[in-house]
N, C-alpha and C positions, 0 to 999 in steps of 0.2 A: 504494500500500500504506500501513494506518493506521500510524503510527509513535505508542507510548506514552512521553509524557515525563516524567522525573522533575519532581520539587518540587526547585526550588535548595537544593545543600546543601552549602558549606565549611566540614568540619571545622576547627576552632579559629578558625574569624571569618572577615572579610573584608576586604583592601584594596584600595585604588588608589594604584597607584606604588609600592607599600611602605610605604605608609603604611598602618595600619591605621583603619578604619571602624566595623565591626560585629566587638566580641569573643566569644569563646566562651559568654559569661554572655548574650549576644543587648542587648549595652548598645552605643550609636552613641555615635564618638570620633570628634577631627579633623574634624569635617563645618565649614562656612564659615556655611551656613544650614537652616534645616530646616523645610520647605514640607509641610501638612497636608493633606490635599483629601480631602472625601469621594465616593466615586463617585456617588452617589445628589444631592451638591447638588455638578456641577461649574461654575455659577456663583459659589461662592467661594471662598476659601483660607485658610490661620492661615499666616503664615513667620516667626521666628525669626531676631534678628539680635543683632550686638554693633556697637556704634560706638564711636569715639574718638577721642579729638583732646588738643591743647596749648593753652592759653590764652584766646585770641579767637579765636574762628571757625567754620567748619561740620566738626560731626564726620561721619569717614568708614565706610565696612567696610574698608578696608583701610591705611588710615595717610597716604593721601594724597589723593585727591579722589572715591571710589565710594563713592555715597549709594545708594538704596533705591529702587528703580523700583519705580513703583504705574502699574499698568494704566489705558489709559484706559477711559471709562465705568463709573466705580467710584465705590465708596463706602468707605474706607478708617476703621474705628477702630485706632487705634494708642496702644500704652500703653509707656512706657518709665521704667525701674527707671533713675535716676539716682545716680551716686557721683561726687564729687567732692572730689580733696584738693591741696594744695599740697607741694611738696618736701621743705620742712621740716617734715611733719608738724605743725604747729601749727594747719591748720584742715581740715574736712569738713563736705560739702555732700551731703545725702540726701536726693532729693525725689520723688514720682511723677506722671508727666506724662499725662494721655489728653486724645485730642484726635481730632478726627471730620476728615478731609481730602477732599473728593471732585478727581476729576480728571474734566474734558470731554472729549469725543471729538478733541480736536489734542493732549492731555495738557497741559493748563494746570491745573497744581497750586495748588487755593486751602485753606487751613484755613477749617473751618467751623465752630470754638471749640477752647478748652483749658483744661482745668483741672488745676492744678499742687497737690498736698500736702506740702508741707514736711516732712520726718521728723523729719530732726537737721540746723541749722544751727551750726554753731563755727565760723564766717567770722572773723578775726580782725577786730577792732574797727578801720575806717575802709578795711574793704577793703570792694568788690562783687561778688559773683560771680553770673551770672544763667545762665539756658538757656532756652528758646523752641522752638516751631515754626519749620521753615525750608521757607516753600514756593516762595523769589520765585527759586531755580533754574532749572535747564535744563527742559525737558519732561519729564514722569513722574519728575524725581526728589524725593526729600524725605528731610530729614534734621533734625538739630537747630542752633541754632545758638547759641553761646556767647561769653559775654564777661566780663572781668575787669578792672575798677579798683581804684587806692588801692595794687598793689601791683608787684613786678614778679619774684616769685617764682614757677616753675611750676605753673600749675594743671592737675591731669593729671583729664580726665572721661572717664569709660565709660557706656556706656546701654544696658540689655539691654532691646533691640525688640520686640515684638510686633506686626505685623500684621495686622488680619483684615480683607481686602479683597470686595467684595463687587462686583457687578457693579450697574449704574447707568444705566441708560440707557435 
């Protein structure tokens, strides 16, 4: 016998766990990433990420060591909105980063250029603060990678990710 099914419909939004998702205004909250695919090209994708980290080193999505897995047989563009400031508020770093990655079919992560835009530099005078491409990780990960001379004040960096991976093969 046919059974007719509604259209999903939670009055006042959506959660998982109690946490809220999707509110009544139809606006997405709390989500960790947010993956775009259209049915017609499911050879590619757009996802959405935050990264960050402390000082020198590779930033994560999570605070400690989970980078951004890119598919093998891909072609990856990735664009990341960088901020960077120190403790004492006395210096920030604005810059925009894109950069072409592709990954092989055993997922060996190589960059395939990058070009960085300066926004606002106010690095305090005889410090260095730099970011980069990080591809020489594990398989299919990538992330960015960061370093700080001249001081020893906390450099706190955030990177809102973009994605657009593309199949490659």
């Amino acid at each position: 016998m046919a059974v007719n099914l509604k259209n999903f419909d939670s009055t006042g939004g959506f959660s998982v766990g109690r946490t809220q998702i999707v509110d009544e205004l139809q606006n997405f909250e709390n989500i960790n990433t947010l993956k775009i695919q259209n049915s017609n090209f499911t050879n590619s994708s757009t996802t959405k990420y935050i990264l960050s980290g402390l000082n020198t080193g590779v930033l994560s999505l999570d605070g400690g060591s989970e980078q951004i897995i890119l598919p093998n047989n891909t072609i990856n563009f990735i664009t990341g909105t960088v901020a960077a400031s120190n403790d004492s508020g006395g210096g920030f770093y604005l810059v925009k980063i894109e950069a072409a990655v592709s990954v092989d079919s055993i997922g060996d992560v190589s960059s395939l250029g990058q070009l960085t835009t300066v926004i606002r530099d106010t690095i305090p005078t005889g410090q260095e603060w730099d970011i980069n491409v990080f591809d020489t990780g594990a398989d299919n990960r990538f992330s960015f990678n960061t370093t700080r001379t001249g001081t020893t004040n906390i450099i706190k960096w955030v990177v809102s990710t973009e994605v657009v991976s593309i199949d490659w093969s």
